[in-house]
C-alpha positions in Angstrom: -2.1 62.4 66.9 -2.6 59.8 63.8 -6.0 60.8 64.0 -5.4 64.4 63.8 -3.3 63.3 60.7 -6.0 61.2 59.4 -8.7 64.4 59.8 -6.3 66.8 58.1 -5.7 64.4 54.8 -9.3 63.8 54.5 -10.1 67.7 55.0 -7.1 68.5 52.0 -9.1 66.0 50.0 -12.7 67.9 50.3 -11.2 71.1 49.7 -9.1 69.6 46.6 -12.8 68.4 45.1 -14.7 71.9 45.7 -12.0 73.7 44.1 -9.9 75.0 47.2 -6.3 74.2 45.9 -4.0 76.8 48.2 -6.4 75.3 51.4 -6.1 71.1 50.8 -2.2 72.0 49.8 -1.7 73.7 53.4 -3.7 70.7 54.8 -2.1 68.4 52.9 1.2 70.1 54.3 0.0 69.6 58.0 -1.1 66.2 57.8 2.0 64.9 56.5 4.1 66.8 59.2 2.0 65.0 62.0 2.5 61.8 60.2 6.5 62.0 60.4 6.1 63.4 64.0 4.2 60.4 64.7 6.2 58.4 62.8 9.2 59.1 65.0 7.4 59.0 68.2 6.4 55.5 67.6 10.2 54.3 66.1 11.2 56.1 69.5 9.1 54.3 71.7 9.7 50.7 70.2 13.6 51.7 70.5 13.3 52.2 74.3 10.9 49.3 74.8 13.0 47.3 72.9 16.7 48.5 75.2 14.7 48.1 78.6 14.0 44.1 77.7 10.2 44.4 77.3 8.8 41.8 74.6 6.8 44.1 71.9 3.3 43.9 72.0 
C-alpha cells in the first residue's frame, strides 16, 4: 500500500511539471489518504504486537 502511495505522489509530481494542475492535485489528494491509511495500519499493528508480548522487530 506505501508503494501505491509512493506511485501516486510521484505521478502528482509529473502531471504538476507538464502543466496538469486539477490531475497531480487529485493525485496528490490520493496519495496522502493511503499514507494516513497506512500510517494507522502500521501504529495498529505495533499496538497489538506490542499487548501480545512480542519483542518488535
Amino acid at each position: 500500500m506505501l508503494s501505491l502511495a509512493l506511485t501516486l505522489l510521484v505521478l502528482a509530481l509529473v502531471a504538476a511539471l507538464l502543466g496538469f494542475g486539477g490531475l497531480a492535485a487529485d493525485f496528490a489528494g490520493i496519495a496522502q489518504i493511503l499514507f494516513f491509511v497506512f500510517l494507522v495500519l502500521f501504529l495498529i499493528s505495533a499496538v497489538a504486537s506490542a499487548l501480545r508480548g512480542r519483542p518488535p522487530v
